[in-house]
ZAGUMI-343763 format. One record per atom (N, C-alpha, C): atom name; residue number from 1; x negated, y, z negated. Coordinates in steps of 0.1 Angstrom, whole numbers. Each point is the difference from the previous one (the first is absolute). Layout:
> CA;NUM;X;Y;Z .
...
//
This chain:
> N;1;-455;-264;-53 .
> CA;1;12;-1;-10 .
> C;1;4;14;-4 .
> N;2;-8;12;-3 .
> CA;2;3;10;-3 .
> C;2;8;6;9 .
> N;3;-5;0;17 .
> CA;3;5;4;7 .
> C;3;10;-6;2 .
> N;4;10;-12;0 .
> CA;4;12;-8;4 .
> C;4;7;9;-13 .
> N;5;-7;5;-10 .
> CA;5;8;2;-13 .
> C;5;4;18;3 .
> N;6;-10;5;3 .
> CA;6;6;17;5 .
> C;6;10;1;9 .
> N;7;-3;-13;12 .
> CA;7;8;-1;10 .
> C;7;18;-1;-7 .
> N;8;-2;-5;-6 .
> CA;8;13;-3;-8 .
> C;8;9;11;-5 .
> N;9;-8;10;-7 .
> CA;9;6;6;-10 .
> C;9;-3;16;11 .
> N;10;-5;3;11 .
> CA;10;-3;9;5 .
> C;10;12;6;8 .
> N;11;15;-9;3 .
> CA;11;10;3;11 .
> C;11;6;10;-12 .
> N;12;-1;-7;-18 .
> CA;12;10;7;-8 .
> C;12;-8;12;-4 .
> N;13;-9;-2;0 .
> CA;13;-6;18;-1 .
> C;13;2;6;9 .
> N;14;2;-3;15 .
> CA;14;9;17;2 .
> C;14;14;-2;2 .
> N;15;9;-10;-8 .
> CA;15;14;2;-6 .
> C;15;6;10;-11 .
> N;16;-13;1;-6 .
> CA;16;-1;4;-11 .
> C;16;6;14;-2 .
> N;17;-5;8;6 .
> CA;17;7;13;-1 .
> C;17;13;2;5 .
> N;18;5;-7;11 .
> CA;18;15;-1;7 .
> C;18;10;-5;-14 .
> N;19;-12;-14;-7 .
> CA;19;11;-4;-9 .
> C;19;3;7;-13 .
> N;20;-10;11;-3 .
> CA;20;0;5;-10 .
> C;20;9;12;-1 .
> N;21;6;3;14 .
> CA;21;7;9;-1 .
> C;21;15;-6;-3 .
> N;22;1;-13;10 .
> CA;22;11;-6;-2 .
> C;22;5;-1;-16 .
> N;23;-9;-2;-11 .
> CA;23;3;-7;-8 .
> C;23;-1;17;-8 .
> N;24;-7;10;2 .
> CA;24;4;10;-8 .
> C;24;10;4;4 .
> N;25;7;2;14 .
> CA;25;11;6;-2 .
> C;25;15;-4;11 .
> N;26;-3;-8;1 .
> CA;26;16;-15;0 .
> C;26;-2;-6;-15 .
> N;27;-9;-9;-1 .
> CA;27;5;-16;-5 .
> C;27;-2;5;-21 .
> N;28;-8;7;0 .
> CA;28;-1;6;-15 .
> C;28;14;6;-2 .
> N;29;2;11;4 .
> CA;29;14;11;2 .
> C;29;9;-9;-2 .
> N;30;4;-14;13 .
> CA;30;11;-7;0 .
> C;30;-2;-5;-14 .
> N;31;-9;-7;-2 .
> CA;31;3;-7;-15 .
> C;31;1;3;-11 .
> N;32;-8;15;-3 .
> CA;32;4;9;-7 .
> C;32;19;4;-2 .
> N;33;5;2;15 .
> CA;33;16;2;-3 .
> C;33;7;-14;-3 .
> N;34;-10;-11;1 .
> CA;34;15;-13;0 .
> C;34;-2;2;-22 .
> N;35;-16;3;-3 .
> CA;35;3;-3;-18 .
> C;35;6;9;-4 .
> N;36;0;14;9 .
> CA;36;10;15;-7 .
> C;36;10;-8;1 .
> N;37;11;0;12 .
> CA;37;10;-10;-1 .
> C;37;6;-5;-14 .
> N;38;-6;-9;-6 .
> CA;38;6;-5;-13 .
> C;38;-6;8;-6 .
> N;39;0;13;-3 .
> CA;39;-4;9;-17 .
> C;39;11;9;4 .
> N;40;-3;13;-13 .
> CA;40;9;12;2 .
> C;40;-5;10;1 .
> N;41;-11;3;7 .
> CA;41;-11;1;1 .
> C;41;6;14;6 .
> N;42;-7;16;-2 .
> CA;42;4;12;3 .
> C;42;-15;6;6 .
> N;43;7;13;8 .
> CA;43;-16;4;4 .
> C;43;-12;3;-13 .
> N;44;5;7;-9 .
> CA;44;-8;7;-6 .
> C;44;-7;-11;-19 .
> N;45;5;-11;1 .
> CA;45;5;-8;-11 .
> C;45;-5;-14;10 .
> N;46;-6;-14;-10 .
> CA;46;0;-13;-1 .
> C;46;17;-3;0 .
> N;47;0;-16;3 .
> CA;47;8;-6;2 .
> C;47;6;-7;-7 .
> N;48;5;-8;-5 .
> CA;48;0;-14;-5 .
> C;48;10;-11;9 .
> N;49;-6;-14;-7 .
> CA;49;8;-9;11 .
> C;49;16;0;0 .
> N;50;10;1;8 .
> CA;50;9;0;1 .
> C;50;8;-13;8 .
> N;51;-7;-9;6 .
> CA;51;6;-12;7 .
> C;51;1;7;10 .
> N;52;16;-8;4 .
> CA;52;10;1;6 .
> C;52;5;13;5 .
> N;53;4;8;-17 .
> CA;53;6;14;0 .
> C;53;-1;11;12 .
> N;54;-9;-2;6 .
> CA;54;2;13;10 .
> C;54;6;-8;15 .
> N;55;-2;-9;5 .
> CA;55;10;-7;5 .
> C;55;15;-2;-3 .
> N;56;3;-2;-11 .
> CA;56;14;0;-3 .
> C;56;4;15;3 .
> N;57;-5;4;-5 .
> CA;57;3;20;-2 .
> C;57;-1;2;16 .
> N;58;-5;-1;8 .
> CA;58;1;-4;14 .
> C;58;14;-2;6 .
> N;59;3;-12;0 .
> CA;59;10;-4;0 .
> C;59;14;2;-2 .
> N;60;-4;9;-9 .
> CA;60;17;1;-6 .
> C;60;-7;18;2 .
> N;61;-4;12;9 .
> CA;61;1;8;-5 .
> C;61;9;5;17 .
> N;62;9;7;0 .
> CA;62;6;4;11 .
> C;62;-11;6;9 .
> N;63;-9;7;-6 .
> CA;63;-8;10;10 .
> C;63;-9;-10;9 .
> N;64;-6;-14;-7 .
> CA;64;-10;-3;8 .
> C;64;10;-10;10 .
> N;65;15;-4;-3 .
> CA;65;4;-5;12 .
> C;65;8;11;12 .
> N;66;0;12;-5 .
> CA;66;6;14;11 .
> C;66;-16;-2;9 .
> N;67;-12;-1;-5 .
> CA;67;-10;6;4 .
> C;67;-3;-15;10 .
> N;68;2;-13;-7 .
> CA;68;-2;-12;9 .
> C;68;6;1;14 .
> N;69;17;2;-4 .
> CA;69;9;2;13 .
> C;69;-7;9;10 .
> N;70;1;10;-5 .
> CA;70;-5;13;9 .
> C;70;-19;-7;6 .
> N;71;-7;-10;-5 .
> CA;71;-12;0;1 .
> C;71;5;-12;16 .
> N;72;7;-10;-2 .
> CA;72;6;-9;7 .
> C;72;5;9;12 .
> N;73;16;1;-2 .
> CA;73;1;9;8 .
> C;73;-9;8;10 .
> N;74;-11;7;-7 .
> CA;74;-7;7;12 .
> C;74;-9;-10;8 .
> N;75;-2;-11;-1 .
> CA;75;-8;-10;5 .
> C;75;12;-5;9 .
> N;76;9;-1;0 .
> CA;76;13;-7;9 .
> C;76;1;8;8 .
> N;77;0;10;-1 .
> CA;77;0;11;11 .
> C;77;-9;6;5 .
> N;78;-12;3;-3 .
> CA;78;-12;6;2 .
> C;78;-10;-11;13 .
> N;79;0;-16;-8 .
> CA;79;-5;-7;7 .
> C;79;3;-7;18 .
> N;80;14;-2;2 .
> CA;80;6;-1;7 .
> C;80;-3;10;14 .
> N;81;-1;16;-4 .
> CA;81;-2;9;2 .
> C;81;-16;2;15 .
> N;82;-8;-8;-14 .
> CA;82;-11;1;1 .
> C;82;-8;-10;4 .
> N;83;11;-11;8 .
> CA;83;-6;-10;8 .
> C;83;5;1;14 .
> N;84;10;11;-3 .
> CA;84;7;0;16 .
> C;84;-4;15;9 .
> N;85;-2;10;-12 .
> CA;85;1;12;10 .
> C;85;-16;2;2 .
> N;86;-12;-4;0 .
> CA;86;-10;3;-2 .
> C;86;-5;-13;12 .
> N;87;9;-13;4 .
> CA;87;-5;-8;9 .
> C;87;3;10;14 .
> N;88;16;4;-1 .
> CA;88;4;7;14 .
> C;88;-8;11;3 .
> N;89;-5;8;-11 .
> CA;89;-15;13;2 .
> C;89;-7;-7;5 .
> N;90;-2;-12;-2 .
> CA;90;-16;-1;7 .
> C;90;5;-8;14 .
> N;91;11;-2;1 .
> CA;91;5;-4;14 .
> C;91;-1;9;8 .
> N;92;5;14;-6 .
> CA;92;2;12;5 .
> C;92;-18;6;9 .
> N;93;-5;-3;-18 .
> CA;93;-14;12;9 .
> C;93;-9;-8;3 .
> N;94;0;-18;10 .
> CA;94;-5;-4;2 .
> C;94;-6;6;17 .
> N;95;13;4;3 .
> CA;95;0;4;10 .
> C;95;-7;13;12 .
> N;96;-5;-8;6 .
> CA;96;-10;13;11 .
> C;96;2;14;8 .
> N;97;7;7;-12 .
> CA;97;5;11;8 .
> C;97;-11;17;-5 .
> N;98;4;6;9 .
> CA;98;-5;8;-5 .
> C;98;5;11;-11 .
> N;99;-14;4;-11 .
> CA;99;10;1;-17 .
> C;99;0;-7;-9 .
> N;100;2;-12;8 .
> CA;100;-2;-9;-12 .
> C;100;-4;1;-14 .
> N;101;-13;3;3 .
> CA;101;-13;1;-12 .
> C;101;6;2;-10 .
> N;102;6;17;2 .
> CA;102;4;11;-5 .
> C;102;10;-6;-9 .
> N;103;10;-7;4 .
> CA;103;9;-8;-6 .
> C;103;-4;-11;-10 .
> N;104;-8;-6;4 .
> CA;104;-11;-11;-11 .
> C;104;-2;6;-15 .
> N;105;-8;13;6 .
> CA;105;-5;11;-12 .
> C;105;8;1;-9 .
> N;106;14;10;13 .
> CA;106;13;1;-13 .
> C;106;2;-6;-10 .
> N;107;6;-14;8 .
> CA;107;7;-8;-13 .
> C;107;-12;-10;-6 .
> N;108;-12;6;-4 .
> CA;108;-9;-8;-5 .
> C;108;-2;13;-11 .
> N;109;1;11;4 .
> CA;109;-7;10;-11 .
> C;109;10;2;-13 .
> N;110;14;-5;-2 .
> CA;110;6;-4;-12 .
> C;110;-8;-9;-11 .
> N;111;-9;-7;6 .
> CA;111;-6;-14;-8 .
> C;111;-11;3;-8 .
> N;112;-7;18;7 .
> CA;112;-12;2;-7 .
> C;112;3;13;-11 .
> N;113;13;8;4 .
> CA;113;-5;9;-11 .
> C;113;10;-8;-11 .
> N;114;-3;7;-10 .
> CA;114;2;-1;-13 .
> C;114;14;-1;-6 .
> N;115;5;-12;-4 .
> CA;115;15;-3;-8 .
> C;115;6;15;-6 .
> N;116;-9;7;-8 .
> CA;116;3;11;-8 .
> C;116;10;14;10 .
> N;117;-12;0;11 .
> CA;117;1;4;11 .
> C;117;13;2;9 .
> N;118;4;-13;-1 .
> CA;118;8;-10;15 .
> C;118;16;3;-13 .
> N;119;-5;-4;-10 .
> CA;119;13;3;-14 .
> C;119;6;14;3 .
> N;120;-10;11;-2 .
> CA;120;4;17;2 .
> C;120;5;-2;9 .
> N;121;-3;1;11 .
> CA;121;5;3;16 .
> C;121;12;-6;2 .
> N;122;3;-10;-7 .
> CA;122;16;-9;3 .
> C;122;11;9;-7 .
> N;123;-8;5;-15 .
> CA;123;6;7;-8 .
> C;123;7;13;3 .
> N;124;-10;6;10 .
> CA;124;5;10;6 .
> C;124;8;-2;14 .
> N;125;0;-8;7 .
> CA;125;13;-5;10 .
> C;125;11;-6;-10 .
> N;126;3;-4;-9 .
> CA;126;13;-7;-6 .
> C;126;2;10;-13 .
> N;127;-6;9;-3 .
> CA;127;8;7;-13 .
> C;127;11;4;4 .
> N;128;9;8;-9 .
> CA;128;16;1;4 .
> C;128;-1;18;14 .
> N;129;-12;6;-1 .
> CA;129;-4;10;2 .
> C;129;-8;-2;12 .
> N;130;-7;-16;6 .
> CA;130;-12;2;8 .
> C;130;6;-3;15 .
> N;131;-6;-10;10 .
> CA;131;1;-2;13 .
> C;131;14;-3;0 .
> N;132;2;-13;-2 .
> CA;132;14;-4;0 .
> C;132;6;3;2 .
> N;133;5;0;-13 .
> CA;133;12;9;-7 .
> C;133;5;14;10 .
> N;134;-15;7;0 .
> CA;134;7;13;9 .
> C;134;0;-1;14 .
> N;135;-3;-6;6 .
> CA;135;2;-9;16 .
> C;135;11;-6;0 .
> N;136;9;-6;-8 .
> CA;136;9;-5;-2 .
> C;136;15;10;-2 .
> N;137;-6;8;-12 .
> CA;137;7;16;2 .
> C;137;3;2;10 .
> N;138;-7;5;4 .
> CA;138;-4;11;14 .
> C;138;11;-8;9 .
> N;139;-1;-12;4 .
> CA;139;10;-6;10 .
> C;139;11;-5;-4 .
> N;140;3;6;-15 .
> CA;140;13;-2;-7 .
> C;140;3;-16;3 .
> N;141;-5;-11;-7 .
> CA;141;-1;-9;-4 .
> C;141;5;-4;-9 .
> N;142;-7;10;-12 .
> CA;142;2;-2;-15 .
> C;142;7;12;-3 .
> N;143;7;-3;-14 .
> CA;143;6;13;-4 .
> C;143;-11;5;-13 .
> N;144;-5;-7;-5 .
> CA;144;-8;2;-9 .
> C;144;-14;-12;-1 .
> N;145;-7;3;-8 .
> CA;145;-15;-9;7 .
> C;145;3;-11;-4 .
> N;146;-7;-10;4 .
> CA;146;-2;-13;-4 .
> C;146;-14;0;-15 .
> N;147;3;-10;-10 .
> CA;147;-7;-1;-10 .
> C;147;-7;-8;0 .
> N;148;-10;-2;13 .
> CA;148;-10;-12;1 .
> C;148;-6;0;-17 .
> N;149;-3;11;-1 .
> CA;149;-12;-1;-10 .
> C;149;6;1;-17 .
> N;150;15;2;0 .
> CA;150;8;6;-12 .
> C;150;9;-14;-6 .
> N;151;-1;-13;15 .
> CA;151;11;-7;-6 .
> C;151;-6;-15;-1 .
> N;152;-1;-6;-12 .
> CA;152;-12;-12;0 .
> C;152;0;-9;9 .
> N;153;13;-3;8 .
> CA;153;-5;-12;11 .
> C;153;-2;7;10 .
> N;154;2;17;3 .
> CA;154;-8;2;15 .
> C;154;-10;2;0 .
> N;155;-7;6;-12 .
> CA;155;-15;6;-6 .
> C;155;-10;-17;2 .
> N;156;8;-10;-8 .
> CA;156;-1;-16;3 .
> C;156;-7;0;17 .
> N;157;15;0;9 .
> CA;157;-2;0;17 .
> C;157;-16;8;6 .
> N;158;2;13;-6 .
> CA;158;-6;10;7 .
> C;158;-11;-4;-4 .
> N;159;-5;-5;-13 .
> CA;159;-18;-9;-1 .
> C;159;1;-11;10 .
> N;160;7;-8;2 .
> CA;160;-1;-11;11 .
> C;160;-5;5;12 .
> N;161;3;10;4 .
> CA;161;4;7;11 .
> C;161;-16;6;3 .
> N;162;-4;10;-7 .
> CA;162;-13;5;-5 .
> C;162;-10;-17;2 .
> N;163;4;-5;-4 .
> CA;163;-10;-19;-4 .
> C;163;0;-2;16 .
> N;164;10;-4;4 .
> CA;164;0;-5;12 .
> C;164;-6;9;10 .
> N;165;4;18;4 .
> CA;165;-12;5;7 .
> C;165;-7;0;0 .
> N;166;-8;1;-12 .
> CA;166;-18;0;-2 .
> C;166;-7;-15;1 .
> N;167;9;-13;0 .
> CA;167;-6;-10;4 .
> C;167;0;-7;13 .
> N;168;9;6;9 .
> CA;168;5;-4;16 .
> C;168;-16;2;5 .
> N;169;-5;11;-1 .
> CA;169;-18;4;7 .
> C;169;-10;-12;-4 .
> N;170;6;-4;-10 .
> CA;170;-10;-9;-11 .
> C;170;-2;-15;6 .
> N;171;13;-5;-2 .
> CA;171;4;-14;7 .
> C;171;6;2;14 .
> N;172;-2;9;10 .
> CA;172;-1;-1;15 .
> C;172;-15;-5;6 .
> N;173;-7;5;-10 .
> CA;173;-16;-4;1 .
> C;173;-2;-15;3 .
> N;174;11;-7;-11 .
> CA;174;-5;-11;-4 .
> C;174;11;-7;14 .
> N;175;7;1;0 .
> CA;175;7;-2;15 .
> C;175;-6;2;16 .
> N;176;-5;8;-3 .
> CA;176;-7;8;14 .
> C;176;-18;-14;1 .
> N;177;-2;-3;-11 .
> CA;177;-11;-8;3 .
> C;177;6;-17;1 .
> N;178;11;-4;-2 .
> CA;178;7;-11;-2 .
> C;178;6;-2;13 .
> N;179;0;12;6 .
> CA;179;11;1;17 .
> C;179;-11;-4;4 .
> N;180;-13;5;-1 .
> CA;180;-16;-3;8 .
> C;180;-3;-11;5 .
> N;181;7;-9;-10 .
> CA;181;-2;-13;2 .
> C;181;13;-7;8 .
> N;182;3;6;8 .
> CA;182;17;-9;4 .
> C;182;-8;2;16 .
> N;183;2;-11;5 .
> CA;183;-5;-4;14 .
> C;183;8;12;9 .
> N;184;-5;4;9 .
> CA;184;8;5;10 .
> C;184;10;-8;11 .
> N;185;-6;-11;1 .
> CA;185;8;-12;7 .
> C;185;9;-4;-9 .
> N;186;6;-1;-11 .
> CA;186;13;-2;-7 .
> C;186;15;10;8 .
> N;187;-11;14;-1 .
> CA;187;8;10;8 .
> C;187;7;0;11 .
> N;188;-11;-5;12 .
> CA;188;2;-2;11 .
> C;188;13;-10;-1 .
> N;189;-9;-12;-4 .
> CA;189;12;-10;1 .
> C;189;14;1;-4 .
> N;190;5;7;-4 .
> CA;190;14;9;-7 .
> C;190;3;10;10 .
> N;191;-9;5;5 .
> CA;191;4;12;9 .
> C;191;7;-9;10 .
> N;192;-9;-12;8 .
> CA;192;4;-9;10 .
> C;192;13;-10;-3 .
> N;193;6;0;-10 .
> CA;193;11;-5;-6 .
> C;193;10;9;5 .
> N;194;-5;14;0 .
> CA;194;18;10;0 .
> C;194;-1;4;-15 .
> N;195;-7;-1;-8 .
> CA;195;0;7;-17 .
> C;195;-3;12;2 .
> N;196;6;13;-7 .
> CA;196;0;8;3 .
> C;196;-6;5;-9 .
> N;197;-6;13;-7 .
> CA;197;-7;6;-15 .
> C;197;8;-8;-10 .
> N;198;6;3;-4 .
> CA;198;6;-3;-15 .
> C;198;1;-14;0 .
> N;199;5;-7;11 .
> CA;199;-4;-14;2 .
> C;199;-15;-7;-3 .
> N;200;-8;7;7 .
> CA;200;-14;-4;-4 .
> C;200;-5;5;-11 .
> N;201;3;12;-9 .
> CA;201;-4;1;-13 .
> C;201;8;-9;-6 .
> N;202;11;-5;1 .
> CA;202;7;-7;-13 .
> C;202;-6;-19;2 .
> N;203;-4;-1;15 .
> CA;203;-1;-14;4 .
> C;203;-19;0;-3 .
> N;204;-4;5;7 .
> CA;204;-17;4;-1 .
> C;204;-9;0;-9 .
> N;205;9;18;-3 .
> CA;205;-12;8;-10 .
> C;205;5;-5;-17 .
> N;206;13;1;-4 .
> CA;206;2;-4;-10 .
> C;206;-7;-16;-10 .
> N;207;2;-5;16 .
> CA;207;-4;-17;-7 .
> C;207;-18;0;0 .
> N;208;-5;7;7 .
> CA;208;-14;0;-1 .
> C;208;-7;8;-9 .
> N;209;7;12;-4 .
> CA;209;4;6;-16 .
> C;209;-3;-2;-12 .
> N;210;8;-14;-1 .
> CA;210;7;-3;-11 .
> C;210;-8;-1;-12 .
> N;211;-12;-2;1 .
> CA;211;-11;-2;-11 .
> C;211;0;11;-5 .
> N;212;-7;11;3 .
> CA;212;2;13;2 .
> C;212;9;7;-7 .
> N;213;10;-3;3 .
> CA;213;15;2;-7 .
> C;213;1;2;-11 .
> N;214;-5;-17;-8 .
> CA;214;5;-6;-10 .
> C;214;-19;3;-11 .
> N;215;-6;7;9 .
> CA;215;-13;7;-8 .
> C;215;9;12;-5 .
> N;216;0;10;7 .
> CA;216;7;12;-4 .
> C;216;13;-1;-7 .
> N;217;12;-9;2 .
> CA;217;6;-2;-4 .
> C;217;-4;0;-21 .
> N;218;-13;-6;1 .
> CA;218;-4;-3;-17 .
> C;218;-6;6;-4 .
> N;219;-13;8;10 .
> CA;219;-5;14;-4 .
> C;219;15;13;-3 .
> N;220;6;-3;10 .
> CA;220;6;19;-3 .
> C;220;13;-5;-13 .
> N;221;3;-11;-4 .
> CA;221;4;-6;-10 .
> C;221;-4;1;-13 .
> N;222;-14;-2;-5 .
> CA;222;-7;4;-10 .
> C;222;-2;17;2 .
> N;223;2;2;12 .
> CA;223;-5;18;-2 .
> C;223;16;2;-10 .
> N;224;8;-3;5 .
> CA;224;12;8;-3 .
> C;224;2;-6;-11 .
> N;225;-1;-9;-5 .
> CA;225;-1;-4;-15 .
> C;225;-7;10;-9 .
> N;226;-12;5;7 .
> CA;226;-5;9;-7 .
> C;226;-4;15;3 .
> N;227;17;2;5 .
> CA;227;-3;19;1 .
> C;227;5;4;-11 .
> N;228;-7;12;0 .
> CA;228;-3;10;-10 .
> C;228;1;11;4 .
> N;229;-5;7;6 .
> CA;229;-6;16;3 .
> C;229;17;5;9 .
> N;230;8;-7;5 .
> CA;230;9;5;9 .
> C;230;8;4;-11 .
> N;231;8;-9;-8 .
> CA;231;10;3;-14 .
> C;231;-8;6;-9 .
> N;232;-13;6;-4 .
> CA;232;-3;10;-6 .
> C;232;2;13;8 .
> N;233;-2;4;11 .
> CA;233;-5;9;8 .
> C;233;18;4;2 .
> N;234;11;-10;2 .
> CA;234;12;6;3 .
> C;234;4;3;-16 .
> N;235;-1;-10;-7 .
> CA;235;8;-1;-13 .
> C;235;-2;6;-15 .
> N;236;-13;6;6 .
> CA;236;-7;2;-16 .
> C;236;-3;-4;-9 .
> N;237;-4;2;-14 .
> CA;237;-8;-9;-6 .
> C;237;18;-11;-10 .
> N;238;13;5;8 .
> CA;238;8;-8;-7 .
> C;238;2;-11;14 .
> N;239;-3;1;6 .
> CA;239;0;-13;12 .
> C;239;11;2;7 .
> N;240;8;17;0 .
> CA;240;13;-2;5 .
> C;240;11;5;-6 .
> N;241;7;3;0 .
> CA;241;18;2;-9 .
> C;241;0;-14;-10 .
> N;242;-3;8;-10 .
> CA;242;3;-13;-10 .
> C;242;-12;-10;-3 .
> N;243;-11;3;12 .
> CA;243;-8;-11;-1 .
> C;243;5;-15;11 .
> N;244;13;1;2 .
> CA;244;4;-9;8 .
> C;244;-7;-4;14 .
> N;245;-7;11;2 .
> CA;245;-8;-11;16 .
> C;245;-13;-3;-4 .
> N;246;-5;-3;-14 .
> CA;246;-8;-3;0 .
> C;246;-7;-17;4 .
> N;247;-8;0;1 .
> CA;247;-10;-18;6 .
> C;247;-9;-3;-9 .
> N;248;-3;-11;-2 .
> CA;248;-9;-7;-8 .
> C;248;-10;8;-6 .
> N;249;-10;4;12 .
> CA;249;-12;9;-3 .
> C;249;1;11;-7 .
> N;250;13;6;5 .
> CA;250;2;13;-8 .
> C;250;5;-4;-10 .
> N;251;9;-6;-4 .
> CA;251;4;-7;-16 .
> C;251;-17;0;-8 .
> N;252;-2;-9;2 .
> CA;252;-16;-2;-6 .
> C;252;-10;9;-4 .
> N;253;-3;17;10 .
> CA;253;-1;5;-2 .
> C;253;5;7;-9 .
> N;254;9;2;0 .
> CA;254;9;8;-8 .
> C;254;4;-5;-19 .
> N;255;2;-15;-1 .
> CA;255;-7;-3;-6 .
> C;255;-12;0;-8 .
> N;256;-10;-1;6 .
> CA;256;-16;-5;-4 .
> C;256;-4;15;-8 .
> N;257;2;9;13 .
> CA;257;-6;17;-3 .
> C;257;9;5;-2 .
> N;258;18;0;-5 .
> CA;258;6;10;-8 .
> C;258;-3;2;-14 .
> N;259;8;4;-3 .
> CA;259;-6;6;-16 .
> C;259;3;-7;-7 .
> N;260;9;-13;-2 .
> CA;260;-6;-10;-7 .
> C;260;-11;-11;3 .
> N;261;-5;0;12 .
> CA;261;-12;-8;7 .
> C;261;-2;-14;-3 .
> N;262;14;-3;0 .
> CA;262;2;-17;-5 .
> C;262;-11;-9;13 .
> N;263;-12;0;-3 .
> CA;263;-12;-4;10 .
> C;263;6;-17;0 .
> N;264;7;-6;-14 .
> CA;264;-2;-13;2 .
> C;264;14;-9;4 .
> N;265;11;11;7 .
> CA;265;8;-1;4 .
> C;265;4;2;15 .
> N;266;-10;17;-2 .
> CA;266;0;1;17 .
> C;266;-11;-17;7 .
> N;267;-8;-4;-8 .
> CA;267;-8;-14;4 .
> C;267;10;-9;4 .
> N;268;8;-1;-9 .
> CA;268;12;-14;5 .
> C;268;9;3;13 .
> N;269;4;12;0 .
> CA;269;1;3;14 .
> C;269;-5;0;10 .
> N;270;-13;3;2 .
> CA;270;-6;2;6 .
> C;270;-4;-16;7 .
> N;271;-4;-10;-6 .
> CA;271;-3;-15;-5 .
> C;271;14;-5;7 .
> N;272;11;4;0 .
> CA;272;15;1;7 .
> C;272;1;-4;13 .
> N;273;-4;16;3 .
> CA;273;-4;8;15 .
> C;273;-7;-13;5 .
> N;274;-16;-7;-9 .
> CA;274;-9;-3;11 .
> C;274;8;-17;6 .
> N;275;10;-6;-15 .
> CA;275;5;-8;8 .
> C;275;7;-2;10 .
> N;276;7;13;-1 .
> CA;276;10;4;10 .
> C;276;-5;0;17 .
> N;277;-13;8;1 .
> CA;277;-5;1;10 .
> C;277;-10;-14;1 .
> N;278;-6;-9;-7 .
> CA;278;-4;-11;3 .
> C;278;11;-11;3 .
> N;279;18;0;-1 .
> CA;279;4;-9;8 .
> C;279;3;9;13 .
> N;280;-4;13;2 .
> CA;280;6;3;13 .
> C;280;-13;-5;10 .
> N;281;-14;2;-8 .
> CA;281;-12;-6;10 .
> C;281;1;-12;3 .
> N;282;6;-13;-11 .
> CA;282;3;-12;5 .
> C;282;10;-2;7 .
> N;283;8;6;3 .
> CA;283;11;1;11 .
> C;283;-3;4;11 .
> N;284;-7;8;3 .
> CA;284;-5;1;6 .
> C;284;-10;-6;9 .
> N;285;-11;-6;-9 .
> CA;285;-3;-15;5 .
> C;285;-1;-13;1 .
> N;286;15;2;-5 .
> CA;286;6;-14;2 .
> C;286;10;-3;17 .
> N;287;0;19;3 .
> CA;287;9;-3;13 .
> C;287;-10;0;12 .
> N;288;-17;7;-5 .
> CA;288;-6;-2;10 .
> C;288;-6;-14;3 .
> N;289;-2;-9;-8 .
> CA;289;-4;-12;3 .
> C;289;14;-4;5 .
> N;290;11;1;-5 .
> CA;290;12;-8;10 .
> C;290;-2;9;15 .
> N;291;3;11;0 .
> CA;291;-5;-2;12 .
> C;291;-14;-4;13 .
> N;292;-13;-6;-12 .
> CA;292;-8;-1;9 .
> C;292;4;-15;-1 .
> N;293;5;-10;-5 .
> CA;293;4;-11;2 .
> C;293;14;0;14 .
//
């Protein structure tokens, strides 16, 4: 009996420490921000209950729907992006040539260094003074630079832009093991039809894909819901000209840790964000079961 009874309780002793992390730092934290949420709760100062109040103030404040649009918008664009150019890479360096490798490396070593990093370096190709701009000079293109970084919807573009290079290495990965599994006889048989490349990726590779797809499609979806580091790194700590390209995360930030450190404000926001990004997960898996039906 003792032994049926250790048996029992022995699978959750070694849960125990996986869960204990879970619960110190996800599920405490989250529930910690849903009670900040209703107070007025500052960094340096208690709270009190406030309801509703920071939701309404939400709602009606211009900045957190400039920062929604702009948070949307870069997911409409960003995602699309980043289900299409990162399948054709791995179409690309599937192939047995020699070099290859070399090529893999490339567009794989965006994924490992550092946002902070990958932010400078863009910074310095698109200032009014860097690659660009004077390449563009030089072949009398421009008469004067372009303001990627000076005018809030290009500074906007140019983080997309930054988002979507450093994730193409990322999700070709996840494509390149997804192709792995696509029969070689699908190929043949298309070849034997008269289908020519683009015919057989659009007839083939695409539909055998498609799961794949609509994975990344929800992954690089939540990513872009929640960048940060690209609109600090171009925009500074005002998110931009005016603040205008700022996104959710940076709102919140800016919020929580400016110098009024409205902690139980930047919470309702934030509590915002996660619904916002929890209908885009269920959207996301609501189209993958339609398609596996």
């Amino acid at each position: 009996m003792a032994t049926a009874y250790r048996r029992w309780w022995t699978p959750y002793l070694f849960l125990l420490p996986g869960l204990g992390a879970v619960v110190t730092f996800s599920l405490w934290p989250f529930l910690n921000t849903v009670v900040l949420s209703f107070t007025d709760a500052r960094i340096l100062t208690g709270g009190r209950y406030v309801g509703l109040a920071n939701y309404r103030r939400a709602l009606g404040d211009p900045d957190f729907w400039t920062a929604l649009f702009n948070s949307v918008l870069y997911t409409v664009v960003v995602v699309p992006c980043l289900v299409v150019l990162p399948l054709a890479l791995a179409v690309l360096v599937r192939k047995n040539i020699p070099g290859i490798g070399f090529f893999r490396s490339a567009f794989f070593t965006p994924v490992i260094a550092s946002a902070v990093v990958v932010g400078l370096m863009w910074q310095w190709v698109l200032r009014s003074d860097g690659l660009v701009n004077t390449v563009l000079a030089k072949l009398r293109l421009i008469s004067e630079p372009i303001p990627f970084l000076t005018d809030s919807t290009l500074l906007l573009f140019s983080a997309m832009l930054v988002t979507v290079w450093k994730g193409l290495g990322y999700y070709m990965v996840f494509y390149l093991a997804a192709l792995g599994n696509v029969p070689a006889s699908l190929y043949e048989a298309a070849a034997l039809d008269g289908a020519g490349p683009v015919r057989r990726f659009v007839s083939v590779t695409v539909p055998s894909v498609k799961p794949m797809m609509l994975l990344v499609g929800t992954l690089s979806a939540i990513s872009a819901l929640r960048v940060f580091t690209e609109i600090y790194v171009f925009g500074g700590e005002t998110g931009g000209p005016g603040g205008d390209s700022r996104t959710l995360p940076f709102l919140i930030r800016q919020v929580g840790l400016g110098f009024a450190g409205e902690t139980g404000y930047a919470a309702a926001i934030s509590l915002l964000l996660f619904l916002l990004t929890f209908v885009f997960s269920v959207l996301g898996r609501r189209l993958s079961k339609g398609d596996e039906a």
